[in-house]
C-alpha positions in Angstrom: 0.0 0.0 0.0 1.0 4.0 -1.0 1.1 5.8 2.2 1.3 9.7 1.0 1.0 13.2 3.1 -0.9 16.2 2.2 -1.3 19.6 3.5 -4.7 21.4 2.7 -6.4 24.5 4.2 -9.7 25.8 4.9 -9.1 29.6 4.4 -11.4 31.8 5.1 -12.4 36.0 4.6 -13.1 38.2 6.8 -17.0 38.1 5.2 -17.3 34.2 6.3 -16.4 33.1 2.7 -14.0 29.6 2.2 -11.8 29.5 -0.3 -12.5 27.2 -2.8 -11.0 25.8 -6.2 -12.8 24.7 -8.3 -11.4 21.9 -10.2 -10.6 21.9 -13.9 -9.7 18.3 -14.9 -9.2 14.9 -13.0 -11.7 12.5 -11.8 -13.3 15.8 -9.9 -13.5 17.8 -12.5 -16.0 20.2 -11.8 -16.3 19.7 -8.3 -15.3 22.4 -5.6 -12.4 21.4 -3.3 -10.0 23.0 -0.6 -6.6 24.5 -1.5 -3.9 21.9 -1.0 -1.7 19.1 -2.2 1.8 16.5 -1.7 3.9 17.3 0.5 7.7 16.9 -0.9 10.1 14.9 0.1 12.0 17.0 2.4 9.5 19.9 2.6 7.5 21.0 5.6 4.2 21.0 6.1 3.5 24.4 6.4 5.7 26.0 3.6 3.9 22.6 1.3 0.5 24.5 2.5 2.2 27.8 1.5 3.1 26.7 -1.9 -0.3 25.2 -2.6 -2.4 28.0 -1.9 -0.2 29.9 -4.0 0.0 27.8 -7.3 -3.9 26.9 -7.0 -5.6 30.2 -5.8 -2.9 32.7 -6.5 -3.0 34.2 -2.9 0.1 34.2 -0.9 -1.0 33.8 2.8 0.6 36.8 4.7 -1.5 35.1 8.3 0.0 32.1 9.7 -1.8 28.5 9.0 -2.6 26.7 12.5 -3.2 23.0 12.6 -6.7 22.0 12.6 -6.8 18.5 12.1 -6.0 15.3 10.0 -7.6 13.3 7.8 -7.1 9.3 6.7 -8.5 8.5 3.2 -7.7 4.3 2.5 -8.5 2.7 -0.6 -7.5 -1.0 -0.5 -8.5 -1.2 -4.6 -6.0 1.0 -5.1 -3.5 0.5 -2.1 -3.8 3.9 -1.8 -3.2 5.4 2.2 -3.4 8.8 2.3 -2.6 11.3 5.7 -3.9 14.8 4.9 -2.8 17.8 7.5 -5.3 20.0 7.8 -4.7 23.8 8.4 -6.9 26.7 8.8 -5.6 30.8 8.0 -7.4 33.8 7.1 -7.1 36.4 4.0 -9.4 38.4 2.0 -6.9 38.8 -1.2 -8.8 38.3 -4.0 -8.0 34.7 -5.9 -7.2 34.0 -9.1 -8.1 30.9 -11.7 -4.6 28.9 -12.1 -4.0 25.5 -14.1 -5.8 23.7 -11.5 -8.8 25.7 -11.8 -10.8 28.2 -10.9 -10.1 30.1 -7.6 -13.3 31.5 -5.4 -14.6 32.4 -2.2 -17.7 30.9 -1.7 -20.8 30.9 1.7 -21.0 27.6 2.8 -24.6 27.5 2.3 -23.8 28.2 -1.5 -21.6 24.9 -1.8 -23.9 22.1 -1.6 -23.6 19.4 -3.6 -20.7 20.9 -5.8 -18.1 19.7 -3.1 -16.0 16.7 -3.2 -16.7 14.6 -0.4 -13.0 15.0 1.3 -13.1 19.1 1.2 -17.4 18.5 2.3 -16.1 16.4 5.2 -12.9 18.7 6.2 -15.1 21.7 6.2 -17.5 19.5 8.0 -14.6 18.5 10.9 -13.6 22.5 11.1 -17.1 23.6 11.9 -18.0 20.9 13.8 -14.9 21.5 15.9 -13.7 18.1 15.7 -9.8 17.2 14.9 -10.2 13.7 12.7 -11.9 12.1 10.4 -11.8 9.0 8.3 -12.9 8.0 4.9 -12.2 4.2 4.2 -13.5 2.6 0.8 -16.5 0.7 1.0 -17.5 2.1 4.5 -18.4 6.2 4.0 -17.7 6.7 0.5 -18.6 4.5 -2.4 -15.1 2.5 -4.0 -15.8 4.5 -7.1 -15.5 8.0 -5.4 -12.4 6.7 -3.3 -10.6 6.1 -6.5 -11.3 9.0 -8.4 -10.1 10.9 -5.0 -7.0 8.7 -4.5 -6.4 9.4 -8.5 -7.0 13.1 -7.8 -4.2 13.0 -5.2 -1.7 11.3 -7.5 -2.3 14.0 -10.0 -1.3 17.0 -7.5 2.0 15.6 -6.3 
């Protein structure tokens, strides 16, 4: 089995808004996710979570990222074992569409359906005020989704 590391964020505005991507190809294509990605060999978390906002939103963070929380997403069809750092941080620079996609700040209430489950159930974890959560194929997301999200991740490192 893969084990990989990721650092994403939940940023916010100081209007409530998240800052969203939405995604322009992958298995997600379409969908709405957090800011984030691989964390390279070498590299720490928080300059990774740095970089990521910067290449997929166009916003350098100038407020520090505090840890939130972690994530486990296993996919035995794929032997796929992901650990996702999760970081919260604050701005209200106005984002801009990259290669990954397009770059927005969005209400919650607006978001519905268009997220992909991992950034519905970080976001989820952060207002909930919870520090973990788990997404294990064939228990809270169907195989299907798991792979497409496992692909995703192997796409953005």
């Amino acid at each position: 089995m893969n084990l990989r590391f990721n650092s994403n964020a939940i940023v916010t505005n100081s209007k409530g808004e998240i800052l969203l991507v939405r995604l322009k190809k992958g298995p997600f294509a379409g969908g709405l996710c957090i800011p984030g990605g691989g964390i390279d060999p070498g590299e720490l978390s928080h300059d990774a979570i740095n970089r990521e906002v910067l290449e997929e939103t166009g916003i350098q963070i100038k407020n520090q990222f505090y840890p939130i929380g972690y994530c486990e997403l296993i996919h035995d069809g794929v032997k796929d074992h992901r650990i996702v750092l999760l970081f919260h941080s604050t701005s209200d620079e106005i984002p801009r569409d990259t290669e990954e996609g397009e770059a927005k700040w969005m209400k919650y209430e607006e978001m519905g359906e268009k997220l992909i489950p991992f950034a519905r159930e970080s976001i989820r974890m952060w207002k909930e005020g919870r520090n973990y959560f788990k997404l294990i194929g064939g228990r809270d997301w169907s195989d299907e989704e798991l792979e497409d999200l496992a692909n995703l991740f192997s796409e953005r490192i």
